[in-house]
PyMOL CGO cylinders between C-alpha atoms (Angstrom):
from pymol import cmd
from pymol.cgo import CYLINDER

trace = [
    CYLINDER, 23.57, -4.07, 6.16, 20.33, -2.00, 7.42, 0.3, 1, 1, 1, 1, 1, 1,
    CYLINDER, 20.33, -2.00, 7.42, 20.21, -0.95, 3.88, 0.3, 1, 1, 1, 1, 1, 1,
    CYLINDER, 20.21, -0.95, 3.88, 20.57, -4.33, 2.11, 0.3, 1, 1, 1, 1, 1, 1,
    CYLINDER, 20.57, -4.33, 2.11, 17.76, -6.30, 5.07, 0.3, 1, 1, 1, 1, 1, 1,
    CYLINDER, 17.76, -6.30, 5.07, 16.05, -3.65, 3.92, 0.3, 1, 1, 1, 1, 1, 1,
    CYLINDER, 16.05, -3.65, 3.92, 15.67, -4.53, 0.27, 0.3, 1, 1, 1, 1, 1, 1,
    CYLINDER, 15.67, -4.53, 0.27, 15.51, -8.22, 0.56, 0.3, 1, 1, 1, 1, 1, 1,
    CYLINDER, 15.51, -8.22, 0.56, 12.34, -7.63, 2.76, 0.3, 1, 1, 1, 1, 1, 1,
    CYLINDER, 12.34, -7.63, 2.76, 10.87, -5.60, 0.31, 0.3, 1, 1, 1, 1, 1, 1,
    CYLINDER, 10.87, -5.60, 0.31, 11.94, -8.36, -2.45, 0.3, 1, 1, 1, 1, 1, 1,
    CYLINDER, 11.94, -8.36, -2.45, 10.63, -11.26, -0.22, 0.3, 1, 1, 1, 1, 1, 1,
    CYLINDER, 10.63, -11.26, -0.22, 7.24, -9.43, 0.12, 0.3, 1, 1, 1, 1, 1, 1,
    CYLINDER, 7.24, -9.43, 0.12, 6.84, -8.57, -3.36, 0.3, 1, 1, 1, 1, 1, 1,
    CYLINDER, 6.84, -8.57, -3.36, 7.85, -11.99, -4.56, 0.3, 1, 1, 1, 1, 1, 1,
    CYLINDER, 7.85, -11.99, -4.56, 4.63, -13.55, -3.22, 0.3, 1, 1, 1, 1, 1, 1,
    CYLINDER, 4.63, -13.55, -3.22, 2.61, -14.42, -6.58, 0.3, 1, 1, 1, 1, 1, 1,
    CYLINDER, 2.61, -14.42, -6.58, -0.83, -14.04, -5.32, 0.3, 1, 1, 1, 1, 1, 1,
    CYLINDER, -0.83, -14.04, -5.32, -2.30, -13.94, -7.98, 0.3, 1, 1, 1, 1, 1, 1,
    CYLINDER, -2.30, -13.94, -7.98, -0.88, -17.34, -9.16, 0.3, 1, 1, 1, 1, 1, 1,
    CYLINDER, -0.88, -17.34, -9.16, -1.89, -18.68, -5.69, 0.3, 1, 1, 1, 1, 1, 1,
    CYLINDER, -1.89, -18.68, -5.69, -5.14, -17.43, -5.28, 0.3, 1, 1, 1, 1, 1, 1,
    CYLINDER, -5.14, -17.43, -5.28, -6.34, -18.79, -8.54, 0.3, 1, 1, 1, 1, 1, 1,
    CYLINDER, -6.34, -18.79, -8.54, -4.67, -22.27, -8.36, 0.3, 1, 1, 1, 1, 1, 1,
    CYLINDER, -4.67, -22.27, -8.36, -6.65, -22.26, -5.38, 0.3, 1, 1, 1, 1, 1, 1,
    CYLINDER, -6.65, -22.26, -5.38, -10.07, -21.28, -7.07, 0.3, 1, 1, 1, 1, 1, 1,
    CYLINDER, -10.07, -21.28, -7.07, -9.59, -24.22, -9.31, 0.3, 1, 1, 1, 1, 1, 1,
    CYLINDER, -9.59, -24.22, -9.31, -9.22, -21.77, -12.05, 0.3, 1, 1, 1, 1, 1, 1,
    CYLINDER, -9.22, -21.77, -12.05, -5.84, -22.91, -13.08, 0.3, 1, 1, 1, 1, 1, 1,
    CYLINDER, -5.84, -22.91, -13.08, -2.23, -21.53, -14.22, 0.3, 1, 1, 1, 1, 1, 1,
    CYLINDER, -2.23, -21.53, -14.22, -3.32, -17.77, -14.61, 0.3, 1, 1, 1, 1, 1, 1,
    CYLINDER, -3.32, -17.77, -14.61, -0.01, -17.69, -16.50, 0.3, 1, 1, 1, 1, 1, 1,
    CYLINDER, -0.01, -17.69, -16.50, -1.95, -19.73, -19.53, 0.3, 1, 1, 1, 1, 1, 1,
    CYLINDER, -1.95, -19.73, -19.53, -5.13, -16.99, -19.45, 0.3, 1, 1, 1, 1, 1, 1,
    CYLINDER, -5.13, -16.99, -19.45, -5.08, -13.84, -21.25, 0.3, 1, 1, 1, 1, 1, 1,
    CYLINDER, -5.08, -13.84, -21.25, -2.07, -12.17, -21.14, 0.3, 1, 1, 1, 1, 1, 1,
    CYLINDER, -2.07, -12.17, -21.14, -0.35, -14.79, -18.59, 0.3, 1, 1, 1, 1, 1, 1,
    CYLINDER, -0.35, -14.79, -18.59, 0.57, -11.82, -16.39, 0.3, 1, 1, 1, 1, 1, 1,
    CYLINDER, 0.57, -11.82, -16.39, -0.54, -12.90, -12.66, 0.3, 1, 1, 1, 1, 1, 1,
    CYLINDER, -0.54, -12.90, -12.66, -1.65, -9.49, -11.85, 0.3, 1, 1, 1, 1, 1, 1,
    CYLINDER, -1.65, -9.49, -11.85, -5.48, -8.47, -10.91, 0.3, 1, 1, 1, 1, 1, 1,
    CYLINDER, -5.48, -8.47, -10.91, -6.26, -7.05, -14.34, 0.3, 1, 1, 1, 1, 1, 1,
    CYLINDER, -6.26, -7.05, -14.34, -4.65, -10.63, -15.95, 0.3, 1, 1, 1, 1, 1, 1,
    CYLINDER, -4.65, -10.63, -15.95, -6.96, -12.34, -12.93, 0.3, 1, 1, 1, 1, 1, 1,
    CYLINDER, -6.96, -12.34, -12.93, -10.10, -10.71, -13.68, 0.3, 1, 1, 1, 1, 1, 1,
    CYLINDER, -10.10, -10.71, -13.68, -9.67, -12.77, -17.16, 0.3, 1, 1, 1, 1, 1, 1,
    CYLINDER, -9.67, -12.77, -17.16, -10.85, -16.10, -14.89, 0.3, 1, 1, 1, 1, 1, 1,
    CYLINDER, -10.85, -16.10, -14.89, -14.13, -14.33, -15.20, 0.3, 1, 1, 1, 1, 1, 1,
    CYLINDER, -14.13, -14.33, -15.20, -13.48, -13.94, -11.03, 0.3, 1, 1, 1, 1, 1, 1,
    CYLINDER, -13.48, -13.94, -11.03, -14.05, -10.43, -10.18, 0.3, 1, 1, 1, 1, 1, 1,
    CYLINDER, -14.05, -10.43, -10.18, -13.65, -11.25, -6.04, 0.3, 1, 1, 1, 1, 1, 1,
    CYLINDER, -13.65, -11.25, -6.04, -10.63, -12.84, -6.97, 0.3, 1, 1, 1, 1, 1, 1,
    CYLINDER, -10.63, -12.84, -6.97, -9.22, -10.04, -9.20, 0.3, 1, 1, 1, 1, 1, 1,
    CYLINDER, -9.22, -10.04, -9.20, -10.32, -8.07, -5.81, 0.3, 1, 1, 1, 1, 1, 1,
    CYLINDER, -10.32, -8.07, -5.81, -8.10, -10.20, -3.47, 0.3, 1, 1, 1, 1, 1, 1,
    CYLINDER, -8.10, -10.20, -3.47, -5.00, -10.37, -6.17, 0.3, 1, 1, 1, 1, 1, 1,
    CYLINDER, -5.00, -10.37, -6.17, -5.21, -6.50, -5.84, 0.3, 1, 1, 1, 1, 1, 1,
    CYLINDER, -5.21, -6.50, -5.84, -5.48, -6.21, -2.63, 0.3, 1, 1, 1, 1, 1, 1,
    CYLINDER, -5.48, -6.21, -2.63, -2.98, -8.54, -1.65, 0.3, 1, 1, 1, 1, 1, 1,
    CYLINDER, -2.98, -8.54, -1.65, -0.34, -7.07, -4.14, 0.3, 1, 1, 1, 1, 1, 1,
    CYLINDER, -0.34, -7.07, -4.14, -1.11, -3.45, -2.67, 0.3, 1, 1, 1, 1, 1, 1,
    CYLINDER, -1.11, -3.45, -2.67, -0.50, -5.18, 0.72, 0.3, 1, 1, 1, 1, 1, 1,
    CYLINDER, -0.50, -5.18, 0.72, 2.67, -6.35, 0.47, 0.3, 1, 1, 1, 1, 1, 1,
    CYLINDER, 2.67, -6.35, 0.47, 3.87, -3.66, -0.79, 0.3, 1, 1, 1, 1, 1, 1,
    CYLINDER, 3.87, -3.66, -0.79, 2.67, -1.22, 2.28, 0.3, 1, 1, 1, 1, 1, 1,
    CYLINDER, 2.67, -1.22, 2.28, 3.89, -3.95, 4.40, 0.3, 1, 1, 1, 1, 1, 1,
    CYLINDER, 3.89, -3.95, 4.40, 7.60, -4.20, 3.55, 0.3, 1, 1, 1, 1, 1, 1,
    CYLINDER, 7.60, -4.20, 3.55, 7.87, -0.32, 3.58, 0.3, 1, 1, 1, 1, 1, 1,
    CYLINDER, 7.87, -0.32, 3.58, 6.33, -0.35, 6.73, 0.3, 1, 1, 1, 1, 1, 1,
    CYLINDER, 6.33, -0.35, 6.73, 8.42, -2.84, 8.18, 0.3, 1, 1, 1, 1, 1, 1,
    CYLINDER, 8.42, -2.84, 8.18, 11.30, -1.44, 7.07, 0.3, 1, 1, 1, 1, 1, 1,
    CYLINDER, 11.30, -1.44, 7.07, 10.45, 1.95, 9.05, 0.3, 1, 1, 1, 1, 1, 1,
    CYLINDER, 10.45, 1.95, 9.05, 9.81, 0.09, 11.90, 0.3, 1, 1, 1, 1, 1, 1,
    CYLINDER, 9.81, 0.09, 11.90, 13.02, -2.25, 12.04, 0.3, 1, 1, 1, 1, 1, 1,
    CYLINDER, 13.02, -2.25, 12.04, 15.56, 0.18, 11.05, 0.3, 1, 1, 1, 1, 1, 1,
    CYLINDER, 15.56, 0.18, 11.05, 14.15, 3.89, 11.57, 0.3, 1, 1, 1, 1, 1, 1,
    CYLINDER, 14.15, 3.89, 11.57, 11.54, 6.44, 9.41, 0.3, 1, 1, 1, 1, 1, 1,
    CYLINDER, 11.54, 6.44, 9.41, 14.86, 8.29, 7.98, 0.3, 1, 1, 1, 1, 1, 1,
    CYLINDER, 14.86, 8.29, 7.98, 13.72, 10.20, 4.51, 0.3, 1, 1, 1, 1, 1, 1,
    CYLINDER, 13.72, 10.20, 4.51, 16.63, 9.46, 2.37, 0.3, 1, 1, 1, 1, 1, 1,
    CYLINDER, 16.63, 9.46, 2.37, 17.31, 8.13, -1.02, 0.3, 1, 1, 1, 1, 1, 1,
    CYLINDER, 17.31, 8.13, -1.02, 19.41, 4.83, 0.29, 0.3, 1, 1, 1, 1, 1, 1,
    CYLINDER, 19.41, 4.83, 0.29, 16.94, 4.72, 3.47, 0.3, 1, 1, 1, 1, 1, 1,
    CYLINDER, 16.94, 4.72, 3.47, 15.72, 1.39, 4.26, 0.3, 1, 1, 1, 1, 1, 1,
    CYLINDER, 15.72, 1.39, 4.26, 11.85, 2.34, 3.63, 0.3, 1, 1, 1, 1, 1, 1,
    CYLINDER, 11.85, 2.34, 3.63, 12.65, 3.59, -0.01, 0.3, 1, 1, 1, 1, 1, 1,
    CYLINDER, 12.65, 3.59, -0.01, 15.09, 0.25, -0.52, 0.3, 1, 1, 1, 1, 1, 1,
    CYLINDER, 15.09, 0.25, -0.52, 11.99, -1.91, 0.74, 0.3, 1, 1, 1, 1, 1, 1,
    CYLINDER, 11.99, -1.91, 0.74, 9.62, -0.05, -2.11, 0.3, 1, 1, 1, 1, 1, 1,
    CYLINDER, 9.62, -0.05, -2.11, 12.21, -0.43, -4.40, 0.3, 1, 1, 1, 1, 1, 1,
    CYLINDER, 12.21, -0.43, -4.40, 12.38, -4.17, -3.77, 0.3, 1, 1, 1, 1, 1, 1,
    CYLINDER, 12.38, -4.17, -3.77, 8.66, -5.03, -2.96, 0.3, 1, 1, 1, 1, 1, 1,
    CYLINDER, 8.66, -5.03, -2.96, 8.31, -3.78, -6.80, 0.3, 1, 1, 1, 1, 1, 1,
    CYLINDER, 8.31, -3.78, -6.80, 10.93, -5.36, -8.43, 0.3, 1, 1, 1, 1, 1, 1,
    CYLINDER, 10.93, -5.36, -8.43, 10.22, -8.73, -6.23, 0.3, 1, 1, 1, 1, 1, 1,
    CYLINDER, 10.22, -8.73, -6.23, 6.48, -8.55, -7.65, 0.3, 1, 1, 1, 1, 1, 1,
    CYLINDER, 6.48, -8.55, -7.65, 7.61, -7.89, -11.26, 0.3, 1, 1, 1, 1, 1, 1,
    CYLINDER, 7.61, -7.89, -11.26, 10.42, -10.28, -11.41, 0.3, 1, 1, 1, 1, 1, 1,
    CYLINDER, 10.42, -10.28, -11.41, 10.10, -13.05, -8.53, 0.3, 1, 1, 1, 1, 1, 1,
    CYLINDER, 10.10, -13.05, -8.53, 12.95, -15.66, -8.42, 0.3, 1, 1, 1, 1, 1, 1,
    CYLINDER, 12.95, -15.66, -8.42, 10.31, -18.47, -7.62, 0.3, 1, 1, 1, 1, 1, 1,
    CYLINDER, 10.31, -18.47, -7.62, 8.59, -17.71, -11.39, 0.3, 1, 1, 1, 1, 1, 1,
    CYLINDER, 8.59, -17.71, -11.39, 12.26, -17.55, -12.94, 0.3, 1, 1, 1, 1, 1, 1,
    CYLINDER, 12.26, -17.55, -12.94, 11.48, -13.83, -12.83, 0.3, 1, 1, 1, 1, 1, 1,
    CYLINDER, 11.48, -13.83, -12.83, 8.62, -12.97, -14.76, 0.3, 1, 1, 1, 1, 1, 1,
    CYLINDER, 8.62, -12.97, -14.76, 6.24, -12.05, -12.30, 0.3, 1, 1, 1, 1, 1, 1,
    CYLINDER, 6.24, -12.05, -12.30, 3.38, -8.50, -12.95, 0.3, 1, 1, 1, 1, 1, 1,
    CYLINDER, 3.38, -8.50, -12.95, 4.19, -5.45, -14.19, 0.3, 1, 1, 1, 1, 1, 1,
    CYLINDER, 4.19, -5.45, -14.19, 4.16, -3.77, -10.64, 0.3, 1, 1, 1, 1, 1, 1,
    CYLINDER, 4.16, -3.77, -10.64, 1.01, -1.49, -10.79, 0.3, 1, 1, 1, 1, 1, 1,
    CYLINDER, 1.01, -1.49, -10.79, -0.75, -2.73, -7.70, 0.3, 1, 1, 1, 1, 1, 1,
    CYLINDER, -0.75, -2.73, -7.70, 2.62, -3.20, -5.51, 0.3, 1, 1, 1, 1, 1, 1,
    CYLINDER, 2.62, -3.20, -5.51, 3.64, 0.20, -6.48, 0.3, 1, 1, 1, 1, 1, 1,
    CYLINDER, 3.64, 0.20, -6.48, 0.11, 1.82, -5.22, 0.3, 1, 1, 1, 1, 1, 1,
    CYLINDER, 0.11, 1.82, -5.22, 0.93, -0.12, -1.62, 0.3, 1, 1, 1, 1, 1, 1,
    CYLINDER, 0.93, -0.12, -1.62, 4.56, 1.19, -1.49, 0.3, 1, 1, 1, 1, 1, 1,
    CYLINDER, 4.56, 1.19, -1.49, 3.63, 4.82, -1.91, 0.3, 1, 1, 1, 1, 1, 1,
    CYLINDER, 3.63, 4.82, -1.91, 1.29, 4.48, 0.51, 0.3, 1, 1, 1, 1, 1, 1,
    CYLINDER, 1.29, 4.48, 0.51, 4.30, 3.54, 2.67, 0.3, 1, 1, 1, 1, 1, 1,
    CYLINDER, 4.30, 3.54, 2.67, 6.42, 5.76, 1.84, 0.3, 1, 1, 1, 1, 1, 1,
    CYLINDER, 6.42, 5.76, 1.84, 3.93, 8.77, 2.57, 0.3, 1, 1, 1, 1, 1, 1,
    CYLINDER, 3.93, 8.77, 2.57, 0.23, 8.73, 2.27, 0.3, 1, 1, 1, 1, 1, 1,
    CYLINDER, 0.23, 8.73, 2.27, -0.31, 11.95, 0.29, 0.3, 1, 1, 1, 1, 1, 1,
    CYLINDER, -0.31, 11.95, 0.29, 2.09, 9.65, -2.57, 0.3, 1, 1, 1, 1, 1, 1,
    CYLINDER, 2.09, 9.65, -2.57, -0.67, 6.60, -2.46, 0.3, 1, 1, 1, 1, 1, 1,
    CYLINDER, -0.67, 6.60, -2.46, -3.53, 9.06, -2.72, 0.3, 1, 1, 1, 1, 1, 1,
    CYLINDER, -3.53, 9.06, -2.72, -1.98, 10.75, -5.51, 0.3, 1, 1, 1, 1, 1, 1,
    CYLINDER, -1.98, 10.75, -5.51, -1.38, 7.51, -7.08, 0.3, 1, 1, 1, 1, 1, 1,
    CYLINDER, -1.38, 7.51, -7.08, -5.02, 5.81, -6.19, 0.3, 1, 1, 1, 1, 1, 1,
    CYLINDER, -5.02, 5.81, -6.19, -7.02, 8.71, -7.57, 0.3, 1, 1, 1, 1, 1, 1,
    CYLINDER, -7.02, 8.71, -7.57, -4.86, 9.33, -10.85, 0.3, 1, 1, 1, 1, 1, 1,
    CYLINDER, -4.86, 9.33, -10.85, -5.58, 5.05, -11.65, 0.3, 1, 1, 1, 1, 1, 1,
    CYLINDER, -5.58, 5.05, -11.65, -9.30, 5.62, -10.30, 0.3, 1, 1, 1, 1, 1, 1,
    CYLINDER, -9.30, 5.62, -10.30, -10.08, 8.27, -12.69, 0.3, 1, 1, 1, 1, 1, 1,
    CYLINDER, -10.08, 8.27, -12.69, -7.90, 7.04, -15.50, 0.3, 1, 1, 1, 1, 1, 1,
    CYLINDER, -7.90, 7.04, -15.50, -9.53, 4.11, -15.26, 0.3, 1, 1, 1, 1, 1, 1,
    CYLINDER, -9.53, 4.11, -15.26, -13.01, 4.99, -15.62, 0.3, 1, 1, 1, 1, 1, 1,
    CYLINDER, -13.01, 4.99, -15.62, -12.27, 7.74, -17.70, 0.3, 1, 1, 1, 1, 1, 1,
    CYLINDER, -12.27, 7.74, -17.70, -10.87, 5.18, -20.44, 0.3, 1, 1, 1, 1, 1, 1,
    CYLINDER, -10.87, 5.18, -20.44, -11.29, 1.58, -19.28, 0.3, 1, 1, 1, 1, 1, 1,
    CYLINDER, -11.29, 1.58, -19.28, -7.74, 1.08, -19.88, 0.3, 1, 1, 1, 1, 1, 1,
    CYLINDER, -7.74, 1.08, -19.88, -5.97, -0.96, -17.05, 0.3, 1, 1, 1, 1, 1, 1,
    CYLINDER, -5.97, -0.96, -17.05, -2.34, -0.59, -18.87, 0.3, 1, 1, 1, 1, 1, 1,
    CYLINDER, -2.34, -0.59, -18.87, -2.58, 3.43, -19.26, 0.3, 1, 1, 1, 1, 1, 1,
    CYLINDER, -2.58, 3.43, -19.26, -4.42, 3.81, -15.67, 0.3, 1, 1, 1, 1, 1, 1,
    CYLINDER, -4.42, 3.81, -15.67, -0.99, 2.35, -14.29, 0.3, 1, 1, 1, 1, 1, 1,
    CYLINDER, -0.99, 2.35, -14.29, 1.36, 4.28, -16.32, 0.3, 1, 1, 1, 1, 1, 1,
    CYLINDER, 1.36, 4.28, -16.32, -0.56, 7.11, -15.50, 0.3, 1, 1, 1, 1, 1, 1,
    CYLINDER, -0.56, 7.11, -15.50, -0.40, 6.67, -11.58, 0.3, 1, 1, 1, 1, 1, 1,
    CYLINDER, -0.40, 6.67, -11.58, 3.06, 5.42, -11.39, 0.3, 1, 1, 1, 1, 1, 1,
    CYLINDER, 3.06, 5.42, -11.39, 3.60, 9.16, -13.42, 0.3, 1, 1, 1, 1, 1, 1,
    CYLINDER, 3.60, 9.16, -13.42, 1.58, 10.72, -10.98, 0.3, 1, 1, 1, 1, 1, 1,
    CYLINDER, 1.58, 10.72, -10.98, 3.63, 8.95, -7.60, 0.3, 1, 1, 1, 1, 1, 1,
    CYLINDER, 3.63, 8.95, -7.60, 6.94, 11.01, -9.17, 0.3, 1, 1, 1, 1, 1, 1,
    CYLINDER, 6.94, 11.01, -9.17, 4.73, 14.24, -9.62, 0.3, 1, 1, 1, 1, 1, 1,
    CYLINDER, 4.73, 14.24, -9.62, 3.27, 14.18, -6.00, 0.3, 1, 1, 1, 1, 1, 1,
    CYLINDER, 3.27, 14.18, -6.00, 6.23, 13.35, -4.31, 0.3, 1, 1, 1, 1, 1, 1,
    CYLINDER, 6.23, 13.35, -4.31, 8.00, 16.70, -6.02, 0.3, 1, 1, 1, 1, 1, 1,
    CYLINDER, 8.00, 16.70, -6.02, 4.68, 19.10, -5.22, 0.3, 1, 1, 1, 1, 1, 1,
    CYLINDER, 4.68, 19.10, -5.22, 5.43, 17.44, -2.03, 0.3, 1, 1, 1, 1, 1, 1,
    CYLINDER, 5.43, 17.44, -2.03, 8.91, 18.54, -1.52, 0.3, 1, 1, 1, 1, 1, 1,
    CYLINDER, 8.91, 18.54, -1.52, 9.35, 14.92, -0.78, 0.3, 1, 1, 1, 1, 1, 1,
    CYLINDER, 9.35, 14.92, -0.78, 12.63, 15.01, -2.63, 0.3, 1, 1, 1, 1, 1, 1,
    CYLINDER, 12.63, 15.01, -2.63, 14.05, 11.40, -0.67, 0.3, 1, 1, 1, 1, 1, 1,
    CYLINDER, 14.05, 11.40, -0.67, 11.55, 9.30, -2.49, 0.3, 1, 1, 1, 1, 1, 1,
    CYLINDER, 11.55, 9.30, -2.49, 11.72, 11.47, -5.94, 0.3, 1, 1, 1, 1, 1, 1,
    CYLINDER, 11.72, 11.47, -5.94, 14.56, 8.82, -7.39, 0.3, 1, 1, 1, 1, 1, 1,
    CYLINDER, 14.56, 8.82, -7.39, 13.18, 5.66, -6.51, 0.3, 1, 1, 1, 1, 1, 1,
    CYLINDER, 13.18, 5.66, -6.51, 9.27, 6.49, -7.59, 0.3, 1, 1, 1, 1, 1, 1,
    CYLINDER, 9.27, 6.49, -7.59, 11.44, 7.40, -10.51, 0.3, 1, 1, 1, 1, 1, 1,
    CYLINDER, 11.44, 7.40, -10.51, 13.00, 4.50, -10.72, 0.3, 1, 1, 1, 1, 1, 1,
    CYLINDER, 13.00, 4.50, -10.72, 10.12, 2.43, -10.32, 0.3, 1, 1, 1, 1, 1, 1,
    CYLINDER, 10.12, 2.43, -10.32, 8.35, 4.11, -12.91, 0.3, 1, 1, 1, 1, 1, 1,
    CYLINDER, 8.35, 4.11, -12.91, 10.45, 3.87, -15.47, 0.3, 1, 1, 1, 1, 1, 1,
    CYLINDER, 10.45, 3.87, -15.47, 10.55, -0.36, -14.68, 0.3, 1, 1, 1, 1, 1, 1,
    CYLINDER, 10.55, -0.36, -14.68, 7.06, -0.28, -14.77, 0.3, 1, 1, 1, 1, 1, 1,
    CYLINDER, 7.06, -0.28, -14.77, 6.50, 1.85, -17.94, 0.3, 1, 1, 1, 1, 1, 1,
    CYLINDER, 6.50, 1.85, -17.94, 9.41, -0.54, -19.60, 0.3, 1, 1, 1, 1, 1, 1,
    CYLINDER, 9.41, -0.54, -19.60, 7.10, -3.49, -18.52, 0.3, 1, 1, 1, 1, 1, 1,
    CYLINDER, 7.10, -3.49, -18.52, 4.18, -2.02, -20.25, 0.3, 1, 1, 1, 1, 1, 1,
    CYLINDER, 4.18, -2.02, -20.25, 6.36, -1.70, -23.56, 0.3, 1, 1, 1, 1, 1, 1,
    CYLINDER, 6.36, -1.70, -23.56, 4.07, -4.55, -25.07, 0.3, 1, 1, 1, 1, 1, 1,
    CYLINDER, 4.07, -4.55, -25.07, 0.63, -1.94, -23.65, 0.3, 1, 1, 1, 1, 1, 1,
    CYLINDER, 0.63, -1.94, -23.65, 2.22, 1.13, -25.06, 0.3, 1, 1, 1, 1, 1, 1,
    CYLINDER, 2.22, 1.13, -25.06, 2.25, -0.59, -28.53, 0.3, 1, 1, 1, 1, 1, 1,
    CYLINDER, 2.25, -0.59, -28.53, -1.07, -1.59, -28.36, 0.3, 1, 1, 1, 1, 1, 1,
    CYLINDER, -1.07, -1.59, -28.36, -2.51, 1.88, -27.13, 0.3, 1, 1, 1, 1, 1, 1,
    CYLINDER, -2.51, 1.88, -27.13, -0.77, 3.17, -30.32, 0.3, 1, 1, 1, 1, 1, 1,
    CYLINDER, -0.77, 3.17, -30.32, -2.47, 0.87, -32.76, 0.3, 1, 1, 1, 1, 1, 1,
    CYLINDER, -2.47, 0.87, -32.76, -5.72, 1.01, -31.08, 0.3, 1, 1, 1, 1, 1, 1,
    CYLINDER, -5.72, 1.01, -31.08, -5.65, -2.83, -29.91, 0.3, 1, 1, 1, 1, 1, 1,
    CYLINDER, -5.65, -2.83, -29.91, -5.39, -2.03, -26.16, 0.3, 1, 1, 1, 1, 1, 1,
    CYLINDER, -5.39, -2.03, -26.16, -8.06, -4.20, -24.47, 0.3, 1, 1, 1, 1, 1, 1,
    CYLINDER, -8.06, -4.20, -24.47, -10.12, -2.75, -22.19, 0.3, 1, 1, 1, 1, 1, 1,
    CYLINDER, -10.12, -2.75, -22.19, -11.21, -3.73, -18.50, 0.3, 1, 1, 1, 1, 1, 1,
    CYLINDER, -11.21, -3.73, -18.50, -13.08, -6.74, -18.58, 0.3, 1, 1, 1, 1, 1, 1,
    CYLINDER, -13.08, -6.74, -18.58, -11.97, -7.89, -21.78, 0.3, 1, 1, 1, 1, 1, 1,
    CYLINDER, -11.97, -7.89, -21.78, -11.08, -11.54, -21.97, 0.3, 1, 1, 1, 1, 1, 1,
    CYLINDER, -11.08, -11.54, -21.97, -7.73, -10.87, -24.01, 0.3, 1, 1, 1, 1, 1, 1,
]
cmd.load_cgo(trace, "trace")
């Protein structure tokens, strides 16, 4: 039961569409009908809003660290693949990439998945910043910054010996790389919009 509270905390967490909220607020609309209709931060910054492609991101990275941390503090810090802190990441993400209240299309997870390493162990969400950071001003590229760092949150967590969180950073990688499918087809014909871009 510890095990299954955990996840639906995660899921309940990662579910919140920010983004959508925060520019239906703005008066800027349905971000759903800009850009790429994704209500992430890099879809937000589309509204031609850069503090509110700030607050989406922020907020998304929140709720992730938040579930994972309230997981560890209602049902114990235990590393372990089925522990309640790695079913809370595992749930913030998918919650944020496929929320029941949008009939499941929700982000692609980038954002949520920087907050739930941090959770999980802070060496993981510095890995994971600093890999998007300089992939990102290295290329511009929002889509391969993401891949990159969600690559990166596996990597660190094996250097780390962190073995417990290996299979679900896995795991979320491979959901967020499969999200990205549309990106990954784009970076290969050279039609990958870059950062800013109102695409």
């Amino acid at each position: 039961m510890e095990a299954f509270f955990a996840f639906l905390i995660g899921y309940c967490a990662g579910s919140i569409p920010f983004g959508l909220l925060l520019t239906l607020a703005a008066g800027k609309g349905d971000i759903r009908q800009v850009g790429s209709g994704n209500i992430g931060a890099t879809n937000v910054l589309r509204t031609g809003s850069k503090w509110l492609a700030a607050a989406t991101l922020l907020l998304d990275l929140a709720k992730g660290l938040v579930a994972v941390l309230v997981a560890r503090h209602l049902f114990g810090t235990a590393e372990a693949m089925l522990a309640p802190a790695a079913l809370a990441a595992l749930g913030a993400v998918l919650g944020h990439c496929f929320p029941v209240w949008l009939k499941f299309k929700g982000g692609k997870g980038v954002a949520t998945n920087m907050g739930v390493s941090f959770g999980l162990a802070w060496p993981i969400g510095a890995a994971y910043a600093l890999t998007w950071i300089l992939m990102a001003l290295a290329f511009r590229i929002s889509s391969l910054a993401g891949m990159a760092a969600v690559v990166a949150a596996v990597v660190a967590a094996v250097v780390l010996e962190l073995w417990a969180f290996v299979p679900v950073l896995a795991l979320i990688a491979l959901v967020v790389i499969w999200l990205h499918r549309a990106n990954i087809a784009r970076l290969l014909a050279g039609t990958e919009p870059r950062i800013g871009s109102k695409k």
